[in-house]
Structures are given as C-alpha cells and as structure tokens.
C-alpha positions as CSV (number, residue, x, y, z in Angstrom):
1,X,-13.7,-10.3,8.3
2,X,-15.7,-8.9,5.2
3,X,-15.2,-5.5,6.5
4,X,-11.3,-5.5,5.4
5,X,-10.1,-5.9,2.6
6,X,-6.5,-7.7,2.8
7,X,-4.1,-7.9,-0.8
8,X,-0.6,-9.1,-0.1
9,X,1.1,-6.4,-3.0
10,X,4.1,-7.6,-4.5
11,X,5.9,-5.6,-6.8
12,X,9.4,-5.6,-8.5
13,X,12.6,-3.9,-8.1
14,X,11.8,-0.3,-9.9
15,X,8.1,-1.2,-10.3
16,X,5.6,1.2,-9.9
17,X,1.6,2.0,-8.8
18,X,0.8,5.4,-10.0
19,X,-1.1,8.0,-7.8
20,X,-4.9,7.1,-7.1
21,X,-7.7,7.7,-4.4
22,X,-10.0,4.7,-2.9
23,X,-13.0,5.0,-1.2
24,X,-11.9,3.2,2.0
25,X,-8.9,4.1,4.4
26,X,-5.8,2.1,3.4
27,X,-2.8,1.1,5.5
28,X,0.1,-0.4,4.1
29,X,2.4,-2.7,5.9
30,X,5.8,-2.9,4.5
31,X,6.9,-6.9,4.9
32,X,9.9,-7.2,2.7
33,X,12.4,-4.9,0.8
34,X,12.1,-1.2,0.7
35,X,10.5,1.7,-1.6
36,X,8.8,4.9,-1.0
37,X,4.4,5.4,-0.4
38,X,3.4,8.5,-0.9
39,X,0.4,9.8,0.6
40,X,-1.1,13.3,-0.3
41,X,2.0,15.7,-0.9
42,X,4.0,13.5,1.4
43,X,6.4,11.1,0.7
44,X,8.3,8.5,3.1
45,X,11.3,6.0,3.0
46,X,10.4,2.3,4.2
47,X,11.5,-0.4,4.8
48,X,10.2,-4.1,6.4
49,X,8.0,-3.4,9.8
50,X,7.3,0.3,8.7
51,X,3.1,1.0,8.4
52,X,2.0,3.9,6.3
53,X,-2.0,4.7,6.9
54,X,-3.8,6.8,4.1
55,X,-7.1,8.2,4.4
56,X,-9.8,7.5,1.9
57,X,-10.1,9.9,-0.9
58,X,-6.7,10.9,-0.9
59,X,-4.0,10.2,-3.3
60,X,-1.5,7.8,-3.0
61,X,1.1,5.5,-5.0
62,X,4.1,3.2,-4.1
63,X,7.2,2.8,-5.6
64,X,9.5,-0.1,-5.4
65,X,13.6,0.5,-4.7
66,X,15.2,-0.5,-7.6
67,X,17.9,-3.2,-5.9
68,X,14.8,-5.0,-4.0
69,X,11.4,-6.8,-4.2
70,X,8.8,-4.6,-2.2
71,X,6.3,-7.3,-0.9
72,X,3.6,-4.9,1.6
73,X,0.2,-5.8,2.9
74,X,-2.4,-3.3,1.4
75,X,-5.7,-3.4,3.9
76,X,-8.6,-1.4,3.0
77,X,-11.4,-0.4,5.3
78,X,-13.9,-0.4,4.9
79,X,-13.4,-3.5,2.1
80,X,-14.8,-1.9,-1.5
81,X,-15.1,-5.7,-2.6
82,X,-17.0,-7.1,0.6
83,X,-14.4,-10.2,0.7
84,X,-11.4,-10.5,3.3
85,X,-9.6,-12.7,0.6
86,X,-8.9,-11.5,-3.4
C-alpha cells in the first residue's frame, strides 16, 4: 500500500533519534527490547507489543535502553515517500 510508509527502525543499546516533526501521523510498534518515545511533552516506557501513535506535526524522538537492541516498526501515514517499502 503506497499510502503507508513502513521502516523496520533498529537502533542500538543507548542509541538515540533526536526530537523532530513529520508531515504524516506516525505509529510506532515496539517488536524487540525496550526504550522510551516521546511524543509532544510526553514521555512513555516500552517494551515488545507496546504501540505509541504520534500525530503529524508534532515532535517526537526514541531512545534506546542502554542493556537492549530497540528493533520498532515506524509507519507513516500518509507515506511522505509514496512507497510501502524503503
């Protein structure tokens, strides 16, 4: 589906993506290790199986825990690149 935009993030232990707004909605599906997304002013735990949805245009960044690989699904809608695979 052109319309989403699907990038399997994999980041490690300690790693960081600073703060930034997209033009699509984004939701974020946590599928392996844990780290904090922070959306706006708030900030959550997660873990495997959590989903965090942000809204377009408003910050957010992800940071990986420091003892664990943080692998999480990043889908934007709608996609900003016009292909369902990067």
């Amino acid at each position: 589906m052109p319309e989403i935009g699907i990038v399997n993030l994999i980041m490690e232990p300690g790693e960081k993506v600073p703060s930034h707004k997209t033009p699509a909605n984004v939701l974020f599906q946590v599928i392996e290790g844990k780290g904090s997304i922070t959306v706006g002013d708030e900030t959550q735990m997660v873990e495997a199986g959590n989903i965090v949805v942000s809204p377009l245009q408003i910050p957010h960044s992800l940071v990986a825990d420091q003892n664990s690989v943080f692998s999480v699904y990043v889908m934007k809608t709608p996609n900003p690149q016009k292909s369902a695979v990067k």
